[in-house]
Structures are given as C-alpha cells and as structure tokens.
C-alpha positions as CSV (number, residue, x, y, z in Angstrom):
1,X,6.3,10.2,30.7
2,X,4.3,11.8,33.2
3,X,3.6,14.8,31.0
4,X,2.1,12.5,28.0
5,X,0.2,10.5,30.5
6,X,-1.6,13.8,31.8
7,X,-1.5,15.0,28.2
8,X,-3.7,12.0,26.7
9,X,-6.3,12.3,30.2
10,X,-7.0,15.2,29.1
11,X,-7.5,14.8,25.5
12,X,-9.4,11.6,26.9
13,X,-11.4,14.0,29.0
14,X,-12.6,16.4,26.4
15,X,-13.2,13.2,23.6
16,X,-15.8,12.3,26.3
17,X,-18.2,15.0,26.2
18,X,-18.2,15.1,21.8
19,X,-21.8,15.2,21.7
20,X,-23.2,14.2,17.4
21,X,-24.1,18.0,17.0
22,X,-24.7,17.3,13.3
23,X,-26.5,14.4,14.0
24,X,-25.6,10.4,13.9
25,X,-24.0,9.1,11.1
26,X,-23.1,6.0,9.3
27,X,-19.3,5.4,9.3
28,X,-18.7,2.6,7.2
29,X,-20.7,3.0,3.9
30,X,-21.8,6.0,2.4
31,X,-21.0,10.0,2.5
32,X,-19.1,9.7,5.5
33,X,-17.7,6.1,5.2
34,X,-14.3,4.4,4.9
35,X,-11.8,3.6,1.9
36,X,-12.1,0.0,1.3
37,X,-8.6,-0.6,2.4
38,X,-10.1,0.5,6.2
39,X,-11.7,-2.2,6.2
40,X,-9.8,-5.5,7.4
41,X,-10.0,-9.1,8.5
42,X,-9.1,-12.1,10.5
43,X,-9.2,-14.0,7.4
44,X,-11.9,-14.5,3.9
45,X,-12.7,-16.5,1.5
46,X,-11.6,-15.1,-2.3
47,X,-15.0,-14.5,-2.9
48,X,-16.1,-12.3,0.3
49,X,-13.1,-10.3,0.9
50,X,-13.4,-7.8,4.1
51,X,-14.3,-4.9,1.8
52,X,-17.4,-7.1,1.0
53,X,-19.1,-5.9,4.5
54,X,-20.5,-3.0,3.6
55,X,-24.7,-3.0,3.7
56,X,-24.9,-2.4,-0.1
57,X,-22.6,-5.0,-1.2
58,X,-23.9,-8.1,-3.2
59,X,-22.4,-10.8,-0.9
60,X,-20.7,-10.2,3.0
61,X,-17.4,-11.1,4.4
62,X,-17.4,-14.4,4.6
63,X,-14.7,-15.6,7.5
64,X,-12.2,-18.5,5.9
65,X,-11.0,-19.9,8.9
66,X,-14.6,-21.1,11.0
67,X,-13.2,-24.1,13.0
68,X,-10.0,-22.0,14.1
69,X,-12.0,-19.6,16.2
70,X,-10.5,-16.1,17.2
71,X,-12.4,-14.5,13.5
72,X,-13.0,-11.2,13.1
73,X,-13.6,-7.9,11.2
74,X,-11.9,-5.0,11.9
75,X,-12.8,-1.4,10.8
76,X,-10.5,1.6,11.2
77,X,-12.3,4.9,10.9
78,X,-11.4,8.0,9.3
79,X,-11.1,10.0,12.8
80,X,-11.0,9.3,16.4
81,X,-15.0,8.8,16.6
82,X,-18.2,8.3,19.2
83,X,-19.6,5.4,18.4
84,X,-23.6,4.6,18.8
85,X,-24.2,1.5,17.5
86,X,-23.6,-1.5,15.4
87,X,-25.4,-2.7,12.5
88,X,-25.7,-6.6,10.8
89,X,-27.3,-8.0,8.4
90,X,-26.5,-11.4,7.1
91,X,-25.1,-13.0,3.7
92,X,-27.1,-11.0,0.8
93,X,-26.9,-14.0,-1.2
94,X,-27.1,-17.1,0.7
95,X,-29.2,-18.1,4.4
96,X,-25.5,-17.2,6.0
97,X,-25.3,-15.1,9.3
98,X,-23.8,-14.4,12.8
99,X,-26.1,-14.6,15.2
100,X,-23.9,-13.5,17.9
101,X,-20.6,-11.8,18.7
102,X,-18.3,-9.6,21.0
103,X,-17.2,-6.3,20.2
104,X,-13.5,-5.0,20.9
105,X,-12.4,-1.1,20.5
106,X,-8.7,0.2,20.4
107,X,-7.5,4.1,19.9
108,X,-4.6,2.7,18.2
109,X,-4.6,-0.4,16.7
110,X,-2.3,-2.1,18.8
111,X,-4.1,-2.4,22.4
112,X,-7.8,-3.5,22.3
113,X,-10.7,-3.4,24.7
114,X,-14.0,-5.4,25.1
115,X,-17.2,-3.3,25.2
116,X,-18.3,-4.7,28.5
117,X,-22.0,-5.5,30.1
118,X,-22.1,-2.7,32.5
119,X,-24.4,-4.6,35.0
120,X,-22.3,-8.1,34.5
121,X,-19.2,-6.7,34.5
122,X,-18.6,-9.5,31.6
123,X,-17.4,-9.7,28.0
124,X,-20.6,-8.5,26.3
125,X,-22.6,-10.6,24.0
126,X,-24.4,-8.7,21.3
127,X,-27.4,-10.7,19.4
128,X,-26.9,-10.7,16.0
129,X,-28.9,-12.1,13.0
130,X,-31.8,-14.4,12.9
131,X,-32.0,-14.4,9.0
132,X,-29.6,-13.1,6.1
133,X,-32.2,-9.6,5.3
134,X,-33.2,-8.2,8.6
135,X,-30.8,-5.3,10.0
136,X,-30.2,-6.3,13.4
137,X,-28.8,-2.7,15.7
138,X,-27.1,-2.8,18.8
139,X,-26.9,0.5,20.4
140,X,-24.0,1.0,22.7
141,X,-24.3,2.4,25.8
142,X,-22.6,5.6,27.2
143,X,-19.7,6.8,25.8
144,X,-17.9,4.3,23.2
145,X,-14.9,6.4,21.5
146,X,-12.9,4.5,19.3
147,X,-10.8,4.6,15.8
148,X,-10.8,1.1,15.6
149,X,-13.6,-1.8,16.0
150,X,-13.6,-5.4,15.6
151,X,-16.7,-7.6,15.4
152,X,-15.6,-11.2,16.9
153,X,-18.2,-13.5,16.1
154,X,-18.8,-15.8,18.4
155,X,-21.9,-18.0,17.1
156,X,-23.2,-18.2,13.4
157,X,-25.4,-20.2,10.8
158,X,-25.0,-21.6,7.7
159,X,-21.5,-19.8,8.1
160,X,-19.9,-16.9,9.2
161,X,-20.6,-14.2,7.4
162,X,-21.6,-11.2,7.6
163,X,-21.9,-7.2,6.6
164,X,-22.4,-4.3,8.7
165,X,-22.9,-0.6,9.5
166,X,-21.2,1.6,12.6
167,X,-22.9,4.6,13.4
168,X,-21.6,7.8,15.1
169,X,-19.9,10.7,14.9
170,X,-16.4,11.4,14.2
171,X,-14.6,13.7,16.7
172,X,-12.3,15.4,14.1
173,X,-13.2,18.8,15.3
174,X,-11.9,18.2,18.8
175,X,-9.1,16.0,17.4
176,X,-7.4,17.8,15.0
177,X,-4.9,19.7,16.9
178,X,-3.9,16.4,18.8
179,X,-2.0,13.7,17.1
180,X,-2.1,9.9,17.8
C-alpha cells in the first residue's frame, strides 16, 4: 500500500508542473474534443440530451429534474488533463441559462473534489450566464488536473440549461507510461 501511495505522489508531482507547451486548447468540442458518449448527466430532457452541450449544438442540455436539486454535467476527458477554464453559454434556442454553479474534479470517476475559493476557503461559486448568446469564461486558478469535471448548477433562468467548453491541455505525454 505504501509503495502505490508514494507511487501516485509522484506521478501527482510531475502532473503538476505539465505546462500547455502546444498552447491551450478546447477539450470538449472540436479537433481535440470528446466522443459524445464522454459526455454525461444528472438527468435531461429527450430533447437536450447531455451530448447537446457542446458550443455548436442547436439547443443545450437541458437538466430534467430542476426541483430535485443535486443536477449536473459531467465530462470525462480523453487523458488526464490541465484544466484552464470553463466556458457557458446559455440555451441556443430559447432565453434558458445558469447563471451560477460549482465545479467538482475527480482523477477517477469515483471520488470528487470542489474547486475551492483560495481566499474563502469555501465551495467556489462561478458566475455564469446573464443571457442565452454571450460566452461567459471562468479561468481557474493554479493548477486544476483532472479527467473528469462536473458543472453543478446551482442558480438558473428560464431553466436549467446549458452548453459549454473546457479548455486545457491534456497531459498524455507525461501520462502514458502510468495507468489509472
């Protein structure tokens, strides 16, 4: 037990100082984005599935359980990855947005973290939206690394929906001899 302990400091350690060498990039959508199936949720309607997140699509994910509370969207990256900041924008096709939320990160799925205010010592509360168009980015401070993320709305209009972006870098390079 020990061994792996030290073993997965120092793999910690050296994830730490991945610095975006070939610049920041967007994880979610795009050249360097997810599978569709990465991308998971609390709950959804039928007609704004989780998938429906992504910046280019023609609606958002739109939460189905609102008056339950605990709702979120969850992305799993390709690789272990440095993580930036977040990105929102609102409904595409209806005055729907969340205009705040909390942020939790997890190497492995199972045990989570909240990103916390460093001078608070609190659960950090990101803004989010003030309208449905405008992209709305959060940039994290110091080192966030992460596979997963989940956005955890916390207040909304019209109703909870919403699409994002993630930007950083994936640390597959320092990664790849170590599994998970």
């Amino acid at each position: 037990m020990k061994k792996s302990v030290q073993h997965f400091g120092l793999l910690y350690m050296m994830i730490q100082h991945v610095i975006c060498d070939e610049g920041i990039l967007d994880l979610v959508t795009g050249e360097n984005g997810i599978s569709d199936n990465a991308l998971t949720a609390s709950s959804y309607l039928q007609c704004c599935p989780a998938q429906m997140a992504r910046f280019n699509s023609s609606r958002a994910w739109c939460a189905g359980n609102v008056h339950i509370g605990g709702e979120y969207i969850q992305v799993e990256f390709k690789t272990v990855s440095t993580l930036k900041a977040i990105e929102t924008l609102g409904r595409a096709d209806s005055n729907q947005w969340v205009s705040s939320y909390n942020v939790n990160i997890s190497l492995d799925g199972i045990t989570w973290n909240y990103i916390m205010n460093s001078t608070t010592g609190e659960v950090k509360r990101f803004p989010g939206n003030f309208d449905r168009l405008t992209i709305v980015t959060n940039e994290l401070d110091g080192n966030v690394i992460s596979k997963y993320i989940r956005i955890i709305p916390i207040t909304f209009q019209g109703y909870l929906s919403m699409r994002l972006e993630v930007q950083g870098c994936p640390a597959a390079d320092l990664c790849s001899e170590f599994s998970f």
